[in-house]
C-alpha positions as CSV (number, residue, x, y, z in Angstrom):
1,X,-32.0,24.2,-40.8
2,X,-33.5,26.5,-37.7
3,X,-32.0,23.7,-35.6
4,X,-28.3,23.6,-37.2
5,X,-28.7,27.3,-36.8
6,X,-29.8,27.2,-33.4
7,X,-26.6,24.3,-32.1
8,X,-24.3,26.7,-33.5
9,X,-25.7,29.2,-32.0
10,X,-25.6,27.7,-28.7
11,X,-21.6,26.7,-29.3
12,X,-20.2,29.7,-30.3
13,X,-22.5,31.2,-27.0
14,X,-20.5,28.4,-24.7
15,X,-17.3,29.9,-26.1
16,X,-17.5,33.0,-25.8
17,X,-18.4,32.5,-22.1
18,X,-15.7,30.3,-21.6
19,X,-13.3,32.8,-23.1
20,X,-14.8,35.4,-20.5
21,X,-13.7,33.2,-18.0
22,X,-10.6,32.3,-19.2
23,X,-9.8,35.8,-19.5
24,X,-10.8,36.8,-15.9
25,X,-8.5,34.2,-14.2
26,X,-5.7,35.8,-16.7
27,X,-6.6,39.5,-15.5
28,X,-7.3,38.6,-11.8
29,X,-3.2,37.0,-11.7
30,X,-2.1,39.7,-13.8
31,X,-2.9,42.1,-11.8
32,X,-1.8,40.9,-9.0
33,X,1.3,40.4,-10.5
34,X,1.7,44.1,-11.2
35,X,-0.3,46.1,-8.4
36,X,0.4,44.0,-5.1
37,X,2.0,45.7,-2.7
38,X,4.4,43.5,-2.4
39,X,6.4,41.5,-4.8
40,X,4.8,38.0,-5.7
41,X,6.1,34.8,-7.1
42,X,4.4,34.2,-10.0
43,X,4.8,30.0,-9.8
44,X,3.1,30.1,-6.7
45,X,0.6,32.2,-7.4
46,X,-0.7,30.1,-10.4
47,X,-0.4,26.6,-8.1
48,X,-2.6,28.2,-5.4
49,X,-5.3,29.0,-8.1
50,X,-5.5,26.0,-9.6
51,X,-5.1,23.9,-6.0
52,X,-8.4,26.3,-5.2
53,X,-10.0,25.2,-8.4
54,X,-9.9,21.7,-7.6
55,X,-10.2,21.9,-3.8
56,X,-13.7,22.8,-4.4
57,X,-14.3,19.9,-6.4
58,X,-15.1,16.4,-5.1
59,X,-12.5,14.9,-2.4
60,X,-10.1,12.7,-5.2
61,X,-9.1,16.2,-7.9
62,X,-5.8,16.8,-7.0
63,X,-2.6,18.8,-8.4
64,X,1.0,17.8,-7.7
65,X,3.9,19.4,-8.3
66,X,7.0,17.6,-10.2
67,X,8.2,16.4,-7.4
68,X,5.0,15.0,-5.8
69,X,4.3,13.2,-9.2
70,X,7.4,11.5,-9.4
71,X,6.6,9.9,-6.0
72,X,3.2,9.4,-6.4
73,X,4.0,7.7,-9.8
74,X,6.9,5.5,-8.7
75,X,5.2,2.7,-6.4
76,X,2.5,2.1,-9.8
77,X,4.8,2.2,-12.3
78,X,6.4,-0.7,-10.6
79,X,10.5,0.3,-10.9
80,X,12.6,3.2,-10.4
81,X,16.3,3.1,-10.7
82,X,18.6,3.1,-7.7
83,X,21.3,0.8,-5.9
84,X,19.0,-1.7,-4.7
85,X,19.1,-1.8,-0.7
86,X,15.9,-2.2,1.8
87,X,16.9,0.1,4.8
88,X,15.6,1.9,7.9
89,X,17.4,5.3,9.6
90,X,18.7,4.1,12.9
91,X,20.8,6.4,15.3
92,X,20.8,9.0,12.4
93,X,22.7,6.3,10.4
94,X,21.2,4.0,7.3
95,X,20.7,0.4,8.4
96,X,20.6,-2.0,5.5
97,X,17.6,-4.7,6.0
98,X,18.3,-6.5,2.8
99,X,19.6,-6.5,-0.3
100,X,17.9,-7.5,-3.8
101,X,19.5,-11.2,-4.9
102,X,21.6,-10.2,-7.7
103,X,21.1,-6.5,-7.4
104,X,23.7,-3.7,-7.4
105,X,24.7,-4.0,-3.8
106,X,24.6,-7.4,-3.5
107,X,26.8,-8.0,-6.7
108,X,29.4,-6.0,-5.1
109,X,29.4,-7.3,-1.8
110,X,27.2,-5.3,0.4
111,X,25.6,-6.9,3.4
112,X,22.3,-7.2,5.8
113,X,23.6,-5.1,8.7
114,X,25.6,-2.5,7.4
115,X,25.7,0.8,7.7
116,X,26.1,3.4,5.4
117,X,28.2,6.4,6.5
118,X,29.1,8.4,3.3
119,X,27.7,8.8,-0.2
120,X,30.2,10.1,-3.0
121,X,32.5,11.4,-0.1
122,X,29.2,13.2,1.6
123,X,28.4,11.8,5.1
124,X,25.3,11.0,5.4
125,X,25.4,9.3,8.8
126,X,25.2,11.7,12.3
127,X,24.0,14.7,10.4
128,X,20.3,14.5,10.4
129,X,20.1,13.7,7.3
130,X,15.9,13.2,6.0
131,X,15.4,10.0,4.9
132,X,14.4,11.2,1.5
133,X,17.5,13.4,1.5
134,X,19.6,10.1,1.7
135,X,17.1,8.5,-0.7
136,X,18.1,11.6,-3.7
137,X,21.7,10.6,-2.9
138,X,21.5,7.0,-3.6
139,X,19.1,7.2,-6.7
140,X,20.2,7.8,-10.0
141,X,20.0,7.1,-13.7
142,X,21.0,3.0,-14.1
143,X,24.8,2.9,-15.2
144,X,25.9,5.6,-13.1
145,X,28.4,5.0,-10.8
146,X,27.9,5.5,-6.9
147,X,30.5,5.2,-4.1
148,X,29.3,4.2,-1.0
149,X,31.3,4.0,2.3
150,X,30.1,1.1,4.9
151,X,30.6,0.7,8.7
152,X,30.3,-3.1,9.1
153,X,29.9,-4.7,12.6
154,X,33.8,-6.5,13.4
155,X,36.0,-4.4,11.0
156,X,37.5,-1.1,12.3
157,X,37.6,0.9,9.1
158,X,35.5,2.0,6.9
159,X,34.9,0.0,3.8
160,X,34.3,1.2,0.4
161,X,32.4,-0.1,-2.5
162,X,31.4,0.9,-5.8
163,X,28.2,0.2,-7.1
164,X,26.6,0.8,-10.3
165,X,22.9,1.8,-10.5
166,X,20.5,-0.2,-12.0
167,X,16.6,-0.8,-12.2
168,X,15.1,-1.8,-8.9
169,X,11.5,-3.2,-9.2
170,X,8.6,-2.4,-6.7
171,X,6.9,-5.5,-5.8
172,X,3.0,-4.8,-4.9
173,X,2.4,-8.8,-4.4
174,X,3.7,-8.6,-0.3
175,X,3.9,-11.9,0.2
176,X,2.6,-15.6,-0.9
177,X,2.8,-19.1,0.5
178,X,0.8,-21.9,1.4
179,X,-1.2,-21.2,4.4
180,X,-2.8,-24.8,4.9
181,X,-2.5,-27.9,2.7
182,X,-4.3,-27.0,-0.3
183,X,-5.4,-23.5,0.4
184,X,-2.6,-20.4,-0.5
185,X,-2.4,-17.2,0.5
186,X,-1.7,-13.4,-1.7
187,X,-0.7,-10.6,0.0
188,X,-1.5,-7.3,-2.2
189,X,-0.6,-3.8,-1.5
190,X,-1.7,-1.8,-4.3
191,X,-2.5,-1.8,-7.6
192,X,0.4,-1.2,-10.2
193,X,2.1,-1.6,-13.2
194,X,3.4,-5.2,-12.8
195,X,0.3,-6.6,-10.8
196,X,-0.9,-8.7,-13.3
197,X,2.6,-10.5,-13.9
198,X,3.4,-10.7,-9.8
199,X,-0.1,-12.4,-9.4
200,X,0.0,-14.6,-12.1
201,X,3.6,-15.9,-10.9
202,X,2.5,-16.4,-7.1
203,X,-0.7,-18.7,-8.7
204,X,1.9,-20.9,-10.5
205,X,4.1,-21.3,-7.6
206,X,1.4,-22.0,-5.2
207,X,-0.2,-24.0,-7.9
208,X,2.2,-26.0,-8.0
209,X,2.8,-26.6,-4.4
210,X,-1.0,-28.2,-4.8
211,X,-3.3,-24.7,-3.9
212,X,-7.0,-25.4,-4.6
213,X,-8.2,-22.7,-3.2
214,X,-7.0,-18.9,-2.5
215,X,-7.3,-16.4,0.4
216,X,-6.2,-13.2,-1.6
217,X,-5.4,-10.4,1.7
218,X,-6.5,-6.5,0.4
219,X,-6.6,-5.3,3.5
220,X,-4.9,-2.1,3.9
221,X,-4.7,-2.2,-0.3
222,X,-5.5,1.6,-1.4
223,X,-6.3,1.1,-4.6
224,X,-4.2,2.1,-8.1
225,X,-4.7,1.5,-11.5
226,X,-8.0,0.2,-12.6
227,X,-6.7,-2.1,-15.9
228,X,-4.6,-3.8,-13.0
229,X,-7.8,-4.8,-11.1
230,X,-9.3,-5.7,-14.4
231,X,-6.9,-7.9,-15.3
232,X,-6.5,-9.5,-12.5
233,X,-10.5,-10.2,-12.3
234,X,-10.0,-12.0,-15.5
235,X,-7.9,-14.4,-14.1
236,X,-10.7,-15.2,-11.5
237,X,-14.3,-14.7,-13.4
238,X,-15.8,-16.4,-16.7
239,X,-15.9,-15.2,-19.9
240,X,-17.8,-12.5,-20.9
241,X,-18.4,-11.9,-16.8
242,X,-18.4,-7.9,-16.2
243,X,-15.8,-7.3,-14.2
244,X,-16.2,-3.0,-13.3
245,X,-17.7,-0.3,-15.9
246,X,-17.1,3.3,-15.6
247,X,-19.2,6.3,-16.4
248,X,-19.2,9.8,-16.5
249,X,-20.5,13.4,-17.5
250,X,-18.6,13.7,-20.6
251,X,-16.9,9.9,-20.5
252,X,-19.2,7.4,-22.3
253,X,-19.7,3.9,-20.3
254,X,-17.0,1.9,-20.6
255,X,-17.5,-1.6,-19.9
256,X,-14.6,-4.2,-18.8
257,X,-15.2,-8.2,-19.2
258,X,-13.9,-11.5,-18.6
259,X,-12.0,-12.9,-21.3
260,X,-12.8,-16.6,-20.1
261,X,-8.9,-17.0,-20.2
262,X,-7.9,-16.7,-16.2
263,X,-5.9,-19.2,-14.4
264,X,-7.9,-19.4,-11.5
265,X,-11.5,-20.1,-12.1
266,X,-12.6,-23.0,-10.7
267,X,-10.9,-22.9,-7.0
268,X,-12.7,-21.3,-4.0
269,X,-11.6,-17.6,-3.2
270,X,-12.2,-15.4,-0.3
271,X,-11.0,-12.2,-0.5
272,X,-9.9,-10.1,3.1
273,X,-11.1,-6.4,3.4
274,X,-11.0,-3.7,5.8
275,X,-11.9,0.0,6.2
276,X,-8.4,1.2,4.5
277,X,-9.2,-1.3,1.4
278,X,-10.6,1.0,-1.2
279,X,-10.6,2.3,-5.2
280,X,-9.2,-0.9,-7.7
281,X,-9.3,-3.2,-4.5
282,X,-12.9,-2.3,-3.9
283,X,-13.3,-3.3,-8.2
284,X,-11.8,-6.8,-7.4
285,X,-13.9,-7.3,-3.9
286,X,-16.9,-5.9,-5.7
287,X,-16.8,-7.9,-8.7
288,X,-16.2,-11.3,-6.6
289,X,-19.2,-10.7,-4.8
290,X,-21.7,-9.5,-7.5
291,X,-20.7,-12.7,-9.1
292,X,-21.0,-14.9,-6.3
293,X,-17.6,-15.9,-7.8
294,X,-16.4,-15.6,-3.7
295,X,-16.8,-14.8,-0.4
296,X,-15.9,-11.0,1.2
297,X,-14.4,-11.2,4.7
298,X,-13.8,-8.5,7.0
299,X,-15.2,-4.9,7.7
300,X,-16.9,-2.2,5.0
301,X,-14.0,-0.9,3.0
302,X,-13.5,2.6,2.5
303,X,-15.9,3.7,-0.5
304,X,-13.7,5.6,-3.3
305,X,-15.6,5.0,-6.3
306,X,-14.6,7.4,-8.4
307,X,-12.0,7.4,-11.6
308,X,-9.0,9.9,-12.2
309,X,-7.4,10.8,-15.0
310,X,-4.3,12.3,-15.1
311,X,-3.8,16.0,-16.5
312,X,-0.1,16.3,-17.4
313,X,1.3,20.3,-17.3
314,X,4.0,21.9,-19.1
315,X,6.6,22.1,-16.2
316,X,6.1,18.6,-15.1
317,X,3.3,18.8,-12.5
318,X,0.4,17.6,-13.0
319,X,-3.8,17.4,-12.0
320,X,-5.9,14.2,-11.1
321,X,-9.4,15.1,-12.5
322,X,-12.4,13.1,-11.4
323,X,-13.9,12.2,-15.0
324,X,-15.8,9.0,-14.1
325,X,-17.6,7.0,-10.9
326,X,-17.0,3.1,-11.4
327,X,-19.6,0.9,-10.8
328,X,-19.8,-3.4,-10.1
329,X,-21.6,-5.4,-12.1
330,X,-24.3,-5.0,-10.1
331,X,-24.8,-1.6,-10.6
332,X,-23.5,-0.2,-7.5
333,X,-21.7,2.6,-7.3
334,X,-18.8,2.1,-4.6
335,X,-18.3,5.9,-4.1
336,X,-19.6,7.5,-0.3
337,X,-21.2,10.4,-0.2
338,X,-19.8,13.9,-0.1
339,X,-20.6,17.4,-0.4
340,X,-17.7,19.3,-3.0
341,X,-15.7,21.5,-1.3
342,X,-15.9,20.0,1.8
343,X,-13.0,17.4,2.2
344,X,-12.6,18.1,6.0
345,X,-15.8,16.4,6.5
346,X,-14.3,13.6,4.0
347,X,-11.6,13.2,5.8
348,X,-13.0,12.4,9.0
349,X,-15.1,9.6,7.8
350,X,-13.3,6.8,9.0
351,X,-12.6,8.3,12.5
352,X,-16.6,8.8,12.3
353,X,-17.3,5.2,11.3
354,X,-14.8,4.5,14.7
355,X,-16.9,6.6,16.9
356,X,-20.4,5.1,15.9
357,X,-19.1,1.7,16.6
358,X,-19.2,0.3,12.8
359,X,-15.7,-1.5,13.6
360,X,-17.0,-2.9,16.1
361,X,-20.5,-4.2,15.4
362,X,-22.3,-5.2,12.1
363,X,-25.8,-4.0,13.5
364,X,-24.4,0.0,14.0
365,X,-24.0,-0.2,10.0
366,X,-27.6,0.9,8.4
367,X,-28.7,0.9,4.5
368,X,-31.8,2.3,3.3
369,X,-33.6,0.1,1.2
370,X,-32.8,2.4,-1.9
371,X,-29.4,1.3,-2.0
372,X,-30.6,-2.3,-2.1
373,X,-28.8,-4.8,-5.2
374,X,-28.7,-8.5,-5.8
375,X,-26.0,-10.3,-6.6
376,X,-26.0,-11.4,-10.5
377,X,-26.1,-15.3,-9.9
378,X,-27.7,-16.4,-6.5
379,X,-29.4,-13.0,-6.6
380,X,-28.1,-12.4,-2.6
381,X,-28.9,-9.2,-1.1
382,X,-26.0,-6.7,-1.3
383,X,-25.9,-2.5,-1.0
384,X,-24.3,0.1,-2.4
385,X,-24.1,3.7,-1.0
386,X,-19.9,3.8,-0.2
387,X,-17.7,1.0,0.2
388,X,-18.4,-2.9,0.0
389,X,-19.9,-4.8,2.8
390,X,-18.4,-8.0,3.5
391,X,-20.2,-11.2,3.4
392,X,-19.0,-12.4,6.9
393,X,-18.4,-9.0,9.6
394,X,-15.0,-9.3,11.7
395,X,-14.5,-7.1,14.1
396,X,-12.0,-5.2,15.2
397,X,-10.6,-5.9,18.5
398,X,-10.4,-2.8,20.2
399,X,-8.6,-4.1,23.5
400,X,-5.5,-6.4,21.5
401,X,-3.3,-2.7,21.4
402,X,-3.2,-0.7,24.0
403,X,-2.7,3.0,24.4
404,X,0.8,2.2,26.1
405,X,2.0,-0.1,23.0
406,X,0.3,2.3,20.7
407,X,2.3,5.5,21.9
408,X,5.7,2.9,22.1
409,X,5.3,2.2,18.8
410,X,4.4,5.8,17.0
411,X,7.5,7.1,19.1
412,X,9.7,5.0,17.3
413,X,10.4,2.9,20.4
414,X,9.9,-0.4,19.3
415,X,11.0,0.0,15.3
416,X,14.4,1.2,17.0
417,X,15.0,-1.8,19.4
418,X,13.9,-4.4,16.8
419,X,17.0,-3.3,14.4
420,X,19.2,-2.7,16.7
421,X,18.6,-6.2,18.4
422,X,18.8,-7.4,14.8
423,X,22.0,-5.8,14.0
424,X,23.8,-7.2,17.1
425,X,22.3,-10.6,16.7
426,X,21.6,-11.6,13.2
427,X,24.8,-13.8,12.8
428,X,23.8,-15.7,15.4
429,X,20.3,-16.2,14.8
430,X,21.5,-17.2,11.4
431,X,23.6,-19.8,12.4
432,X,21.0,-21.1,15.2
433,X,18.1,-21.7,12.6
434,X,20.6,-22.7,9.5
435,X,20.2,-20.0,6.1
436,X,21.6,-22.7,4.3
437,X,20.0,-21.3,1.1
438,X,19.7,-17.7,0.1
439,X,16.1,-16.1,1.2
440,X,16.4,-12.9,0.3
441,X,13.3,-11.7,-2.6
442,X,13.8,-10.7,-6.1
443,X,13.1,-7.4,-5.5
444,X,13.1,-4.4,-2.5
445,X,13.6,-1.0,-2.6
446,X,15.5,1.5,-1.2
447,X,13.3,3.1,2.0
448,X,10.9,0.8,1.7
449,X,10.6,-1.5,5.2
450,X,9.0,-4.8,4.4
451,X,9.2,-4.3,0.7
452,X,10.5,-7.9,0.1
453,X,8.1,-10.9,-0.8
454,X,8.2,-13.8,-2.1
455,X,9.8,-17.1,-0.7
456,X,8.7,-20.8,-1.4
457,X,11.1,-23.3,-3.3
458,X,14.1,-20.6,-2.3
459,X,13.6,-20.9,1.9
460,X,15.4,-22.9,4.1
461,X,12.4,-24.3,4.9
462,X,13.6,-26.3,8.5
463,X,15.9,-23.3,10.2
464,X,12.3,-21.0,9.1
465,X,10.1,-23.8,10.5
466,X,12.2,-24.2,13.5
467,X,12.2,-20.2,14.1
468,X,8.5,-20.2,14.0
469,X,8.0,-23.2,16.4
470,X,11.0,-22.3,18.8
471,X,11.9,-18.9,18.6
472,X,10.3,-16.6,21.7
473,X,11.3,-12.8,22.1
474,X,13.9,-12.5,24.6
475,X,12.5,-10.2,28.2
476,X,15.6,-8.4,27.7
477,X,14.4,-6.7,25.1
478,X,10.8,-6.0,26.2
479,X,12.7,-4.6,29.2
480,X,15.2,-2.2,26.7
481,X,12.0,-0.9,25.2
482,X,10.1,-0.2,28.7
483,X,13.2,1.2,29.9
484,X,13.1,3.9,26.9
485,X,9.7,4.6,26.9
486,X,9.8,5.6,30.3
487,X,12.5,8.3,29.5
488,X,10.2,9.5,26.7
489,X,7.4,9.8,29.1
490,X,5.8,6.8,27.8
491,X,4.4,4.4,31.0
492,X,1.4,1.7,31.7
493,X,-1.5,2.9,33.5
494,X,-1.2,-0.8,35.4
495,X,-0.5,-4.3,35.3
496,X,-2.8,-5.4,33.4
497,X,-2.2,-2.8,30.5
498,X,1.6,-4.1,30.9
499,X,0.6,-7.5,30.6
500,X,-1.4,-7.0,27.4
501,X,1.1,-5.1,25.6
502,X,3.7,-7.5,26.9
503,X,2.5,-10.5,25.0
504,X,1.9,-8.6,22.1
505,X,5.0,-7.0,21.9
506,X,6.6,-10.3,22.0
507,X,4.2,-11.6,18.7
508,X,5.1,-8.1,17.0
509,X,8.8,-8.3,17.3
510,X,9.3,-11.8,16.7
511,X,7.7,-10.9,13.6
512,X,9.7,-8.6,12.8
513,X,12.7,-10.5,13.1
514,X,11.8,-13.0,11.1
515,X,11.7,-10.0,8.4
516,X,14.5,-8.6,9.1
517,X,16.3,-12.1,8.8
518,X,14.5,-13.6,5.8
519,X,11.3,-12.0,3.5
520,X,8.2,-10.3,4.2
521,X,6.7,-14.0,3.6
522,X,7.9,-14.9,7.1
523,X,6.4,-12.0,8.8
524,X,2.9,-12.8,7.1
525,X,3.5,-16.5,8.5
526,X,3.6,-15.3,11.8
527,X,0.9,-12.2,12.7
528,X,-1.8,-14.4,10.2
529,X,-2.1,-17.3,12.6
530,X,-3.2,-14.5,15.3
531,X,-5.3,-12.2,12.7
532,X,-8.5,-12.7,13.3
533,X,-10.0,-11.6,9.8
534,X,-7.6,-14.7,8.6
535,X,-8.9,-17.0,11.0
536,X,-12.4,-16.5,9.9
537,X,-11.1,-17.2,6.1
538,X,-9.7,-20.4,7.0
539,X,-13.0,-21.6,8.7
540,X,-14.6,-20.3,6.1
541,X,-13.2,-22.8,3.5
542,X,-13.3,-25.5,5.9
């Protein structure tokens, strides 16, 4: 009885303090509401509070406003609803990459290469129009009606179409395709919505183009929903395997296991991390190696480790609250170390992991025997402390990019000659390696470069073979994009930095072309035979 007495007690205590606080924040913004000097706005003054309540949590709390969430939710959710183009801004005018096969634009006749001038009588091309300014216009609720006028290389005026808005899915499987007899290759981005079906339809493809064995690419992956790493763990692990449990303060351990169901469990798998792989990719690359299910190949990935859940607000924004850490089956806890409020210091992490050589060399990377794990079946020695250490260490090579292709490239220089050289020449190209059947993907997005995957069964397999074998980036435009660097400023310190870049720029833009003519597939086809991270997977499963 004392005790019940004492609980209750202790309860009605914790509320009343919390009310005390609650009631401070209230009086602090009303009154300065009322006795500021000057006149507030009351919208903003609430966001900064609660953006200074969470910035002094850990580095992952966030709030976003409507707008932000939209965007932020749109690339997970795995759709949004719009007219179905890939494009780029070129000359202050929208270049169309692609369109979706039997999308909106396609259906009414829009093309590769055209430009779009005018949305619902608006111009949208030589006014400096922001990309996501043009991105509003074309968007809308699927049915509604869009008119769109189009500048088409060969025909003087300006052409009009019509196009009704429909659903336009967002791929997160890049790419896929057989990289050697017997062994494919996956290309993931992120983490979404429609992960799980993407993966499991690039296994049956590959499948049955006779894959034994998988390279599955996360490099670069940042992460996204944690049920979509789950479930695609199950198609990989045994049953009753742990794939990733979560745990927190006031969230109970929640544990997620193999079914035994997956299509891929008996094939080899390596799985290809870097530094920028992190969250639900860090789950999959985790869980792989704690089973000794695969082998890890690349550099330490970035070390987010902890769970979000979302916080929805009345007017449509919302906070990301840190409720959980995940852990592997092992126990680890993938999460780097940080001190709260300080998300400078965060921030600067990987540029720190750059400066102490850790790209560069395995032996600069140091765990203290506390952070010490085995793996669950062959009991190997793995650690925890932030991030997952590959099995085999590739590293980076410092000296492929120079500084002179490196400033080319963030100037726009490059992007800019690529589609114009595209746009002047893709008939032709066309023609030369035979498009005899239609290669565009299933699905691409509006503002999204390179959103495209897919290919197989649906390629014209000899004009794409022929491209790769034959095709060689023309000097005349290595020498357009020297020529425009140099009016931006942008030189080489010597001959042997212009030789470097040279045959790099050469790699890098024929790969682009083969995007630009066909699917992000083709583009994979070509920079993986020079990766070196890809090399080492290949050897591996020799």
């Amino acid at each position: 009885m004392l005790l019940l007495m004492s609980t209750s007690a202790m309860a009605q205590g914790e509320k009343k303090a919390a009310d005390a606080t609650l009631q401070k924040m209230l009086i602090a913004i009303m009154a300065t509401k009322q006795l500021y000097v000057d006149s507030v706005d009351d919208k903003k003054l609430v966001e900064d509070a609660i953006k200074g309540m969470i910035e002094k949590l850990d580095p992952h709390s966030s709030y976003a406003t409507p707008k932000e969430v939209k965007a932020l939710n749109e690339p997970l959710q795995g759709n949004f609803e719009g007219v179905g183009v890939q494009f780029n801004v070129l000359d202050d005018t929208l270049l169309v990459i692609q369109t979706i096969n039997d999308g909106p634009s396609e259906k009414v006749g829009i093309l590769a290469g055209d430009r779009f001038v005018s949305v619902n009588d608006t111009a949208i091309a030589g006014v400096k129009m922001s990309k996501e300014e043009i991105m509003r216009r074309l968007r809308g609720p699927k049915g509604t009606k869009v008119k769109i006028g189009v500048k088409r290389n060969g025909i003087k005026d300006i052409v009009y179409f019509t196009v009704v808005r429909d659903k336009i899915p967002l791929n997160t499987v890049e790419a896929y395709y057989m990289i050697r007899p017997g062994v494919g290759y996956i290309k993931l981005s992120s983490f979404g919505a429609t992960t799980h079906e993407e993966f499991l339809g690039a296994l049956d493809k590959l499948k049955a183009e006779g894959m034994k064995d998988l390279i599955l690419d996360l490099e670069d992956n940042g992460g996204g929903y944690l049920q979509a790493a789950a479930a695609l763990l199950n198609e990989i692990l045994d049953e009753d395997d742990l794939l990733v449990y979560t745990e927190g303060r006031s969230a109970k351990r929640q544990e997620f296991r193999a079914r035994g169901n997956g299509k891929f469990r008996d094939g080899r798998i390596v799985v290809l991390v870097n530094e920028y792989s992190a969250s639900a990719a860090e789950i999959v690359s985790g869980a792989i190696q704690d089973q000794d299910r695969g082998t890890i190949i690349g550099r330490r990935t970035f070390g987010k480790g902890l769970v979000q859940r979302p916080v929805d607000l009345p007017d449509g924004s919302m906070i990301r609250l840190t409720v959980a850490h995940y852990y592997t089956p092992s126990g680890r806890c993938i999460q780097k170390p940080y001190e709260k409020g300080k998300n400078k210091d965060y921030a600067m992490d990987i540029a720190n992991r750059y400066k102490h050589g850790e790209f560069t060399n395995a032996d600069s990377i140091h765990f203290a025997d506390s952070l010490k794990y085995e793996t669950l079946k062959k009991h190997r020695t793995i650690y925890g402390g932030g991030g997952v250490m590959p099995d085999f260490f590739v590293p980076l090579d410092t000296t492929r990019y120079t500084k002179f292709h490196r400033e080319l490239s963030a100037k726009s220089v490059v992007i800019n000659a690529n589609l114009r050289y595209a746009e002047k020449n893709r008939k032709a190209l066309l023609k030369q390696y035979g498009k005899e059947a239609n290669p565009q993907s299933e699905t691409a997005a509006e503002g999204v470069t390179g959103a495209t995957p897919q290919g197989g069964a649906a390629e014209s397999k000899m004009g794409l073979e022929a491209f790769r074998r034959n095709y060689e980036t023309p000097q005349s435009l290595i020498d357009e994009i020297y020529a425009e660097g140099k009016k931006k400023g942008i030189e080489p310190k010597d001959d042997a930095e212009l030789q470097q870049t040279t045959k790099e720029l050469k790699l890098q833009l024929k790969a682009l072309m083969a995007r630009d003519l066909w699917t992000m597939t083709e583009y994979y086809k070509i920079v993986n035979e020079h990766s070196d991270i890809v090399k080492c997977a290949l050897e591996h499963l020799k």
